[in-house]
C-alpha positions in Angstrom: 0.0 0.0 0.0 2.7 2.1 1.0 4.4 1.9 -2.4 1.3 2.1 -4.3 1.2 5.6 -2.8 4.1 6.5 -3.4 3.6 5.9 -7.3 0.8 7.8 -6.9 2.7 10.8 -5.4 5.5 10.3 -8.5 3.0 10.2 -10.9 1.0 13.2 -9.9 4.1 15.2 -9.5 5.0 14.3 -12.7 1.7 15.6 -14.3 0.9 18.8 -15.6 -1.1 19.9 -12.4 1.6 18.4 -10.2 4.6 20.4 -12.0 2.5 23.7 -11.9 2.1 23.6 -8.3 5.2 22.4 -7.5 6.4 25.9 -9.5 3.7 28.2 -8.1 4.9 27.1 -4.2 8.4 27.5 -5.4 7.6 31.0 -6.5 5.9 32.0 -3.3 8.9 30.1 -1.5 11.3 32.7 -3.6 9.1 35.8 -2.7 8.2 35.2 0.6 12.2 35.1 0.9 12.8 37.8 -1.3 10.1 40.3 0.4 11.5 39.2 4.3 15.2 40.2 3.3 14.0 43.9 1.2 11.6 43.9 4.7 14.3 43.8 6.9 15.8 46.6 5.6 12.7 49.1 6.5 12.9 48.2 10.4 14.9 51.3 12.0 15.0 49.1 15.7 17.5 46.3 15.7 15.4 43.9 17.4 12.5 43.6 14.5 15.5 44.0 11.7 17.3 41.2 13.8 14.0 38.6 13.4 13.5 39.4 10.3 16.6 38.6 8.9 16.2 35.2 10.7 12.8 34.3 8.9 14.9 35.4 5.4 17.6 32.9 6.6 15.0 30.1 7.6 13.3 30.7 4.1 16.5 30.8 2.0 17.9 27.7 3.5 14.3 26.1 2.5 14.8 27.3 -1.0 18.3 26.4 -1.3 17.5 22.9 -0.1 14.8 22.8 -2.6 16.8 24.1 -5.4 19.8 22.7 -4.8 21.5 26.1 -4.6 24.4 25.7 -2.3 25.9 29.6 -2.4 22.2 30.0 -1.3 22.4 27.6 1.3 25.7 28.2 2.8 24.9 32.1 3.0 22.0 31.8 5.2 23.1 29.2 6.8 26.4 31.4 8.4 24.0 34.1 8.6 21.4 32.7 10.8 23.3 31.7 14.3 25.1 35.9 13.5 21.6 37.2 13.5 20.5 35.0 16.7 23.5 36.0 18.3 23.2 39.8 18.2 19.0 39.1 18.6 20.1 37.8 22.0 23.1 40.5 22.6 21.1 43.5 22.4 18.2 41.6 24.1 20.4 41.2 27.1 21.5 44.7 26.8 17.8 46.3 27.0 17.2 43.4 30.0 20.5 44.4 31.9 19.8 48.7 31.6 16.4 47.9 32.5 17.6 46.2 36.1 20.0 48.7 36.3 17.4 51.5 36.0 15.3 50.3 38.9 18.6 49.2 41.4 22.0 51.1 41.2 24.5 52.6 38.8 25.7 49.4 37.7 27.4 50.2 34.4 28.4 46.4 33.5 26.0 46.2 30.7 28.1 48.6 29.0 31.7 47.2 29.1 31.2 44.9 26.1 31.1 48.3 24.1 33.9 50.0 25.4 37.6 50.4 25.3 40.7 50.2 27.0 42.4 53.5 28.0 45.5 54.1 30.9 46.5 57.9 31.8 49.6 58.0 34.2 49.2 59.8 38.0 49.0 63.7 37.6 47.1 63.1 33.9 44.3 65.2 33.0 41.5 62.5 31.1 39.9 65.9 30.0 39.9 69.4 31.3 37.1 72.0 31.9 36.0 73.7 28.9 37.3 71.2 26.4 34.6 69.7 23.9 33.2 66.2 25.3 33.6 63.4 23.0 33.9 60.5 24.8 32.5 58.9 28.6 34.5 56.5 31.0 34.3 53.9 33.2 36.7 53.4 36.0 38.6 50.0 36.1 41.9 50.9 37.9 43.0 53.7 40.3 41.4 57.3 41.4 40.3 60.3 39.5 39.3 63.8 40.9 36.6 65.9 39.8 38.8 68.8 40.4 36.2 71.6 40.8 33.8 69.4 42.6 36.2 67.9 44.9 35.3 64.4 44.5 36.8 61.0 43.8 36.1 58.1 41.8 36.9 54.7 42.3 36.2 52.1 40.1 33.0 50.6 39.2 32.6 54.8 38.7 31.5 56.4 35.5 32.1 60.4 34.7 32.1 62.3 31.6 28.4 61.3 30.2 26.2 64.3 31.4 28.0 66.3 28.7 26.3 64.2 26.2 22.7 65.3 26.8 24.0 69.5 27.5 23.5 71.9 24.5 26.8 72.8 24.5 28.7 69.8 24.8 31.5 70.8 26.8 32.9 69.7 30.0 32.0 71.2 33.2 34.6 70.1 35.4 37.9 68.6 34.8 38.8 64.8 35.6 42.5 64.7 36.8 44.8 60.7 37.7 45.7 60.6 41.3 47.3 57.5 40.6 48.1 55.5 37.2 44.7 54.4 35.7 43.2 52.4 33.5 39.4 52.9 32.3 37.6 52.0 29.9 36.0 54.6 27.5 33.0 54.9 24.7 32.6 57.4 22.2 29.2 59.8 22.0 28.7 58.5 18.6 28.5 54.5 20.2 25.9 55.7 23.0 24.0 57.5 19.6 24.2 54.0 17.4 23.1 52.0 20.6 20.0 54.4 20.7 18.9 54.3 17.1 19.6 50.8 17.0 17.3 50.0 19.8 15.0 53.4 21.2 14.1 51.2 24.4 17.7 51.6 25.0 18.0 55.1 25.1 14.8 55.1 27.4 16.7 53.3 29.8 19.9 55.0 29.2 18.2 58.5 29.7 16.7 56.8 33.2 20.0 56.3 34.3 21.5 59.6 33.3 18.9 61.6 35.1 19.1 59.2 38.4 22.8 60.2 38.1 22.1 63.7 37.8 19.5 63.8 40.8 21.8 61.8 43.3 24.6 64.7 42.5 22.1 67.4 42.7 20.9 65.6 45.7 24.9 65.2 47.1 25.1 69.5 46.8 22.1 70.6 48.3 22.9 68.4 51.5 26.8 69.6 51.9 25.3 73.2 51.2 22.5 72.7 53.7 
């Protein structure tokens, strides 16, 4: 019986009706692929573009595999588990600001897009005045907030409330009391992480203004 239906299956498929619906479901296969990859494109947040790009890759693989197209094959095929993997990065990222929002300054989150900087004891990382291009986190050794009389330690970050000011300038100057290392990110990375992912910057902005309100906070009590 089972090989009787298995002719059956050949024979249709080798029929008139059987070829043109085998072609029509190859053509949707080809456009659905076709319109998920030019869809893609249009998403401005990461996450959508990001799971979108997946279903192109699932339905590529499926047309490749039907085809027999192995460029087609292999190049969804690498670019699936890259797509999953920055799916899940930036997924992590919005989870981990959105804890850190609602508990301390806990910059962690933001160490995988940093980079490595050391200043030697009696350095200037920037002065007052100068324009403000980058923000740091401290891994190593004491800075002073000269003007302002205090001192970071690490797991501290200084430099980012020039970012959201009109004129971008810094308003204090951050001198080494000892060597130290820190680890820095440029204005234009904290910009890309926002358009790349708005809920980001929500939570980024959330943090910024808790900073802001426990140093505004830390004044009015010594002045009191």
């Amino acid at each position: 019986m089972t090989e009787t239906l298995i002719d059956a299956v050949t024979s249709w498929a080798a029929s008139e009706s059987g070829k043109y619906v085998g072609a029509t479901a190859l053509a949707a296969l080809a456009w659905s692929e076709a319109a998920a990859i030019v869809g893609s494109t249009y998403f401005k947040r990461m996450i959508p573009l990001r799971a979108a790009a997946m279903v192109a890759n699932v339905l590529g693989v499926t047309l490749g595999l039907v085809t027999g197209n192995l460029p087609t094959i292999t190049k969804h095929a690498i670019n699936f588990p890259l797509n999953f993997s920055r799916l899940r990065e930036m997924r992590r990222l919005i989870a981990s600001v959105r804890e850190a929002s609602v508990t301390d300054f806990n910059f962690e989150w933001l160490k995988p897009f940093m980079h490595p900087e050391s200043f030697r004891a009696t350095d200037f990382v920037f002065e007052k005045g100068a324009v403000a291009k980058k923000a740091y986190l401290v891994v190593e050794g004491k800075i002073e907030i000269s003007e302002r009389g205090v001192i970071l330690e690490p797991g501290a970050i200084f430099g980012e409330m020039a970012l959201f000011t009109k004129s971008g300038k810094r308003t204090a100057s951050a001198k080494c009391l000892t060597d130290v290392s820190l680890l820095a990110i440029t204005y234009e990375q904290f910009e890309q992480l926002y358009f790349q992912n708005p809920e980001f910057g929500l939570y980024l902005v959330r943090l910024m203004v808790r900073r802001f309100e426990a140093n505004h906070l830390g004044e009015e009590l010594e002045s009191a």
